[in-house]
C-alpha positions as CSV (number, residue, x, y, z in Angstrom):
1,X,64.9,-209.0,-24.1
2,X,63.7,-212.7,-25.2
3,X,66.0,-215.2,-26.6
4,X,65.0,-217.9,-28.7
5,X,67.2,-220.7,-30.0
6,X,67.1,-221.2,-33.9
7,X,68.4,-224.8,-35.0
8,X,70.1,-224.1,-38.1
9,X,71.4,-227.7,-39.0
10,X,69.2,-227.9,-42.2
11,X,70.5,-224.8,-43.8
12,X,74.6,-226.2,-42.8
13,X,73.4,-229.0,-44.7
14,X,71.7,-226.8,-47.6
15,X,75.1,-225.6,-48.0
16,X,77.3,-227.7,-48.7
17,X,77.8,-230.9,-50.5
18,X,79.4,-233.6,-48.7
19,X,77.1,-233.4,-45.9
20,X,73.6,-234.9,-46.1
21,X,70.8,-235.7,-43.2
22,X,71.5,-239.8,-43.7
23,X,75.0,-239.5,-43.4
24,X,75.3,-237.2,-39.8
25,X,72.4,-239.4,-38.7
26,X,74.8,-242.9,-39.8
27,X,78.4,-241.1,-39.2
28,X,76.4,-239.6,-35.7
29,X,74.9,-243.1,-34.5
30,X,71.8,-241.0,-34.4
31,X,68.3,-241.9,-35.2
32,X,67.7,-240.3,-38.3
33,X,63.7,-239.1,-37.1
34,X,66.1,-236.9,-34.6
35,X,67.8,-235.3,-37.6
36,X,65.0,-234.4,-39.3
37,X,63.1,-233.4,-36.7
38,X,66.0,-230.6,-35.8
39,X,65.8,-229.8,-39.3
40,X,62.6,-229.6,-40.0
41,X,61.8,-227.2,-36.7
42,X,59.5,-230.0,-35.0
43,X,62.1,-230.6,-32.0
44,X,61.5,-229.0,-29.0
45,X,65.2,-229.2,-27.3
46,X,68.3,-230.9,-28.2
47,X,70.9,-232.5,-25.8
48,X,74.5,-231.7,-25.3
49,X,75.1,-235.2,-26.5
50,X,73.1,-235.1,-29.5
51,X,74.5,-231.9,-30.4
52,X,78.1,-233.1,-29.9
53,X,77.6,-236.3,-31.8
54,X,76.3,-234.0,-34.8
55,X,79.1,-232.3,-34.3
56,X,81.6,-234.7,-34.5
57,X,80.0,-236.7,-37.6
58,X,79.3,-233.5,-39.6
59,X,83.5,-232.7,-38.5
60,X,84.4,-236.7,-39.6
61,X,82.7,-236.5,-42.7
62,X,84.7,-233.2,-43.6
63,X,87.9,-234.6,-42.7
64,X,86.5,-237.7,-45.0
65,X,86.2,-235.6,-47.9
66,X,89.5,-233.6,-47.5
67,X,87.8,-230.5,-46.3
68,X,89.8,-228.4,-44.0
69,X,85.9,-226.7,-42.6
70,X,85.9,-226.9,-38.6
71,X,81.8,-227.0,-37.7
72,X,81.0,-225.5,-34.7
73,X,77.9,-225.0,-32.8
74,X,76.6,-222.2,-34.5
75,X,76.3,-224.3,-37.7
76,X,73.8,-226.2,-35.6
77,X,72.0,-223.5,-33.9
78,X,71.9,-220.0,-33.0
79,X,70.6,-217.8,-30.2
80,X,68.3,-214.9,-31.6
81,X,67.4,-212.0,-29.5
82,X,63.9,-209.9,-29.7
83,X,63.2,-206.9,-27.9
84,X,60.3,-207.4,-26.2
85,X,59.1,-204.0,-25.9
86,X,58.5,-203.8,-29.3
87,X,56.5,-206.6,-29.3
């Protein structure tokens, strides 16, 4: 079996309105290229630091907007399996 990470930020976003690329990437102190680089597939990895700053500014900007929402990883990413026999 294979696993693959799937970054899924951009769809999190897609989803909602309160949270937009600009503000995680301002709220995040993160370079906004980084942002839409995970969104837009081109990133090859992510740090535990990155991640957690995303974290925490797409969880500030909830709490900003009275939103009760607790974002967790797998609203940035996911882990997706293939069988790679029936490959």
């Amino acid at each position: 079996m294979k696993a693959t990470v799937k970054i899924t930020l951009n769809e999190t976003i897609e989803q909602t309105e309160e949270l937009t690329r600009n503000k995680i990437a301002v709220e995040g102190k993160i370079r906004p290229a980084t942002i839409s680089e995970l969104c837009n597939g081109k990133s090859k990895s992510i740090s535990f630091d990155t991640l957690t700053r995303i974290l925490d500014a797409m969880n500030g900007i909830n709490h900003q907007n009275g939103g009760k929402k607790r974002y967790r990883i797998e609203d940035v990413l996911t882990i997706e399996y293939v069988d790679s026999q029936a490959e």
